[in-house]
C-alpha positions as CSV (number, residue, x, y, z in Angstrom):
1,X,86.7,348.5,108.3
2,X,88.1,345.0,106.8
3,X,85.2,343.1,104.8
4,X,85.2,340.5,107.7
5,X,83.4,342.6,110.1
6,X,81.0,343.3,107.2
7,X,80.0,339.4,107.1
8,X,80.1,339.0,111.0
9,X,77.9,342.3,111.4
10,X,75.6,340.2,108.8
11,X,76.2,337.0,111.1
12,X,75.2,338.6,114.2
13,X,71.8,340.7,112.7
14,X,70.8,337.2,111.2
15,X,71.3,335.9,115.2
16,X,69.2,338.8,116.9
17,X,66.7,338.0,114.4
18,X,66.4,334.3,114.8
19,X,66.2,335.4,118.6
20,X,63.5,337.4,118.5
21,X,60.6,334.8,118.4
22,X,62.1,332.5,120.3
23,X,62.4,334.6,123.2
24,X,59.4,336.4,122.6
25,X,57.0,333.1,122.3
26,X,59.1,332.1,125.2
27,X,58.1,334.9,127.6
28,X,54.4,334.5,126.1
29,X,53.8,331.3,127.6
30,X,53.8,329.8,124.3
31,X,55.5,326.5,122.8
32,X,57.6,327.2,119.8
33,X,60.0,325.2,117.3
34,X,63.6,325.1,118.4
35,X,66.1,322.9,117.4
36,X,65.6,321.0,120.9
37,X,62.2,319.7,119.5
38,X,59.8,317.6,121.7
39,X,56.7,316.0,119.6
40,X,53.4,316.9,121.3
41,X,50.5,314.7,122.1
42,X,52.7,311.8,122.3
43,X,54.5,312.0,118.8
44,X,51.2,314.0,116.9
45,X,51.6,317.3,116.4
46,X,53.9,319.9,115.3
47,X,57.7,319.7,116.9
48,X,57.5,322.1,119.6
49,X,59.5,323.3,122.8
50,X,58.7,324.5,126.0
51,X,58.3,328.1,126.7
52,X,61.5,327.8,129.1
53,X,63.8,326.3,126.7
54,X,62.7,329.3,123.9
55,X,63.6,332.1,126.3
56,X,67.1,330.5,126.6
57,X,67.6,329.8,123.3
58,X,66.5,333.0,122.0
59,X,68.2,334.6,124.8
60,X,71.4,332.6,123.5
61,X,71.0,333.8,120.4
62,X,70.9,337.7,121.8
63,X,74.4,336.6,123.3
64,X,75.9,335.4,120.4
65,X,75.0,338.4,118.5
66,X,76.0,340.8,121.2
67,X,79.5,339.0,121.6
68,X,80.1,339.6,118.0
69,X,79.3,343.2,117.8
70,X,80.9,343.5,121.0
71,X,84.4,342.1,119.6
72,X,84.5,342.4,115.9
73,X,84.6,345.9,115.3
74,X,82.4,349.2,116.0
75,X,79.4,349.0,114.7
76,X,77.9,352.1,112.9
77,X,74.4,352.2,111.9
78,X,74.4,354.7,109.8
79,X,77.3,354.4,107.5
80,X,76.4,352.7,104.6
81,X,78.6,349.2,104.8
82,X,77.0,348.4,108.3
83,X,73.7,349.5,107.5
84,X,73.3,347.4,104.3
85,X,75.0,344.2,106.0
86,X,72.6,344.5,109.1
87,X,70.0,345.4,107.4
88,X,70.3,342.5,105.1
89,X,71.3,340.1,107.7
90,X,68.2,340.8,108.9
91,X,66.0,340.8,106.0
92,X,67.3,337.3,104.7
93,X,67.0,336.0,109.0
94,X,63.6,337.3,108.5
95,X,62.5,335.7,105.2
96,X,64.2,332.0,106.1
97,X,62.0,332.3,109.4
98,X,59.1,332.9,107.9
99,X,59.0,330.1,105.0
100,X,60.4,327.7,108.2
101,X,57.8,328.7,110.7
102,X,55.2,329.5,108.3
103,X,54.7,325.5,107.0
104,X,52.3,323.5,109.0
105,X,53.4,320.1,109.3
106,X,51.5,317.0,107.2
């Protein structure tokens, strides 16, 4: 497999991740940060976005990373390239999201 598919099977892993708590906080009822930020309490508060709008972006971001397992190559979880690059796409989705979502605003 060409090293390409190694970076977009990384890509696509870091894209389920980032989908994950959107979508989940979405279908939760809860307001979450999305990059289609409203301010709360008339401008005091933390940025925040409907529920609605975080099911369809983290469902948009389950697209994404479907479409580009679905077209750039087989992906084999298992077999060491895949594993590491998903794995670590993942990991380093995982550990961005939580030093973002994890600061309270001033």
């Amino acid at each position: 497999m060409p090293f390409s598919a190694y970076i977009a099977h990384f890509i696509a892993a870091a894209m389920m991740t980032n989908g994950i708590p959107h979508f989940v906080s979405g279908v939760c009822g809860r307001p979450f940060r999305t990059p289609f930020v409203r301010l709360t309490n008339s401008g005091a508060g933390e940025p925040v976005s409907p529920p609605v709008v975080n099911v369809v972006w983290g469902w948009a971001n389950f697209l994404v990373a479907f479409l580009i397992f679905a077209n750039i190559g087989p992906l084999y979880i298992g077999t060491p390239g895949d594993t590491i690059f998903v794995a670590a796409g993942m990991l380093i989705m995982g550990i961005i999201l939580a030093t973002i979502f994890g600061r309270r605003p001033a």
